[in-house]
C-alpha positions as CSV (number, residue, x, y, z in Angstrom):
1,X,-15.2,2.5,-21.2
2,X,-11.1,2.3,-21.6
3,X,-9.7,-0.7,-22.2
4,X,-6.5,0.5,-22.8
5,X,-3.2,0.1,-20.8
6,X,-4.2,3.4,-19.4
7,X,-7.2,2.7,-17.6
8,X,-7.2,3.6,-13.8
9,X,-7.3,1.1,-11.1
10,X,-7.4,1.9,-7.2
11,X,-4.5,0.9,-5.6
12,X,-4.5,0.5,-1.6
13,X,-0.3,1.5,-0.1
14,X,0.3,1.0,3.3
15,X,4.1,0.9,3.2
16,X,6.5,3.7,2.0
17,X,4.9,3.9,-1.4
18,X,2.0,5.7,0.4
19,X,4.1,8.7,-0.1
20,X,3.5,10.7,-3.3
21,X,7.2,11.7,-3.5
22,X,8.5,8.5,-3.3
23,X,6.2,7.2,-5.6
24,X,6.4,11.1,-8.4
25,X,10.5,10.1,-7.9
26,X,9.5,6.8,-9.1
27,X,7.8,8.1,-12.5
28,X,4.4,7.8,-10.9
29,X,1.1,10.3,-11.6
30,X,-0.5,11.2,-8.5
31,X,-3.9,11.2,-9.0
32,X,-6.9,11.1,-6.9
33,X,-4.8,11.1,-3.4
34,X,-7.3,10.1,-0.4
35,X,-6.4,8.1,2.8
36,X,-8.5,4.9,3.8
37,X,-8.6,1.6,6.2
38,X,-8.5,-2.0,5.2
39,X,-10.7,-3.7,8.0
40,X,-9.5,-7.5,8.8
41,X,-5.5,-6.4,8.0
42,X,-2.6,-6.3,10.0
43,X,0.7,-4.4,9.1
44,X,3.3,-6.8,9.5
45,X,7.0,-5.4,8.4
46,X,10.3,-7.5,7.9
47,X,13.1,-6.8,6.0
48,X,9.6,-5.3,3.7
49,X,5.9,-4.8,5.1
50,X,2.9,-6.8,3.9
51,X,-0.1,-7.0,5.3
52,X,-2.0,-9.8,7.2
53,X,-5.1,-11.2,7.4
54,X,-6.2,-10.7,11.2
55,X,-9.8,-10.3,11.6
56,X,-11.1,-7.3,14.2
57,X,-7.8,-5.1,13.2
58,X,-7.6,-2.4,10.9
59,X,-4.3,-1.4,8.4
60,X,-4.2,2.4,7.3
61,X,-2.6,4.0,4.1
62,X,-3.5,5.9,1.2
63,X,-5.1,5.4,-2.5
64,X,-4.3,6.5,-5.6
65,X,-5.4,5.7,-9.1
66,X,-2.8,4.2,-11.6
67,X,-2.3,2.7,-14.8
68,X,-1.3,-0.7,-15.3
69,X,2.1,0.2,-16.1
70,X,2.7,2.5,-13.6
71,X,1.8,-0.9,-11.4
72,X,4.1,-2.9,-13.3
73,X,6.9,0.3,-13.0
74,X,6.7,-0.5,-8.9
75,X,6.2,-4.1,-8.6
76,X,7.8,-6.2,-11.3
77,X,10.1,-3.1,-12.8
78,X,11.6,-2.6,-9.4
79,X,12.4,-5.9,-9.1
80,X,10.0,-6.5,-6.1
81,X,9.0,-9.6,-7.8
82,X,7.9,-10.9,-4.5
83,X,4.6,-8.9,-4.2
84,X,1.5,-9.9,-5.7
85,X,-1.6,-7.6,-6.5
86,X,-4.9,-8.9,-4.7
87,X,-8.6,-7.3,-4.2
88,X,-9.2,-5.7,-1.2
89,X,-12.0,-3.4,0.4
90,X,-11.2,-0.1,1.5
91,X,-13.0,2.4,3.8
92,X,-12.5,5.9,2.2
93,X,-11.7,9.1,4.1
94,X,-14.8,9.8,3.5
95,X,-16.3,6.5,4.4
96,X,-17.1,4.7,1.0
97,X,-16.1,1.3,0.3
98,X,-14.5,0.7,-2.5
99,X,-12.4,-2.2,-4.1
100,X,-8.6,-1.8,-4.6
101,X,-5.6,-3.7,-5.9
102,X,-3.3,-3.8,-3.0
103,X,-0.2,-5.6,-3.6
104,X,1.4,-8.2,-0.6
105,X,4.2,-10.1,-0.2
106,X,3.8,-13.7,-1.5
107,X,5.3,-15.3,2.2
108,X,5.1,-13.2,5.2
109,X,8.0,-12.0,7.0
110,X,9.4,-14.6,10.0
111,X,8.6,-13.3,13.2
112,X,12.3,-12.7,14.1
113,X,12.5,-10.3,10.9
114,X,12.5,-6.7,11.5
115,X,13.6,-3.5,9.7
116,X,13.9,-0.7,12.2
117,X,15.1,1.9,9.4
118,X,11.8,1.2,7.3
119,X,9.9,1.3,10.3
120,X,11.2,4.6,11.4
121,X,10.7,5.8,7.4
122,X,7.4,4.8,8.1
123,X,6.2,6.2,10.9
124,X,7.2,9.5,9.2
125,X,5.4,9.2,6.7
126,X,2.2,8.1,8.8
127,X,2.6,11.4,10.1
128,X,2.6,13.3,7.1
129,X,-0.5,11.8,6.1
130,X,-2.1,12.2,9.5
131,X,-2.6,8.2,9.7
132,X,-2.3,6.6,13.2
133,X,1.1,5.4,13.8
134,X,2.3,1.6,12.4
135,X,0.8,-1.1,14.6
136,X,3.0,-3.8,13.6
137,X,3.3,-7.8,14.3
């Protein structure tokens, strides 16, 4: 078993870093690419996206494995200091749930914050990935 900083965790993105380029640009590994559903989420995006709880709806995106640091390179390194990494279940593209680190803003967006530029940005990228387009609150 590694216990070193390089151990693997899942992590669930359902925001831009969901896209391997974005995240290769950012001095990320791409390893073990798949796409997957959190059941009970919400996509909710601001000025940023986090996800809410909402029971009965579903939040799509992809998972990759990274390091700790790579984690800490994204978050806390990018100065996005208002995210925090919690344990969520995610359905698999090939329908295993497994737990993953998913990382959502501390406070939710107000309801009269919006970001048409990300969502656009997004919806792109949903595409690429074949994932259904943002459903957002």
């Amino acid at each position: 078993m590694d216990n070193s900083n390089n151990r693997l965790q899942e992590v669930f993105f359902y925001g831009l870093y969901m896209d391997e380029e974005i995240l290769e640009s950012k001095g990320i590994t791409i390893r073990n690419k798949r796409s997957g559903v959190a059941k009970g989420y919400k996509l909710r995006i601001g000025n940023m996206a986090t996800l809410l709880r909402v029971e009965q709806s579903k939040a799509y995106g992809m998972i990759y494995s990274l390091t700790h640091n790579e984690i800490y390179k994204l978050y806390e390194g990018s100065g996005l200091m208002n995210y925090i990494s919690e344990a969520i279940l995610v359905t698999t593209n090939d329908n295993k749930i497994i737990a993953t680190l998913c990382c959502n803003l501390i406070d939710p967006p107000s309801e009269n914050e919006k970001n048409q530029e990300y969502y656009e940005k997004l919806t792109k990228c949903m595409e690429k990935y074949k994932l259904p387009s943002p459903r957002v609150v």
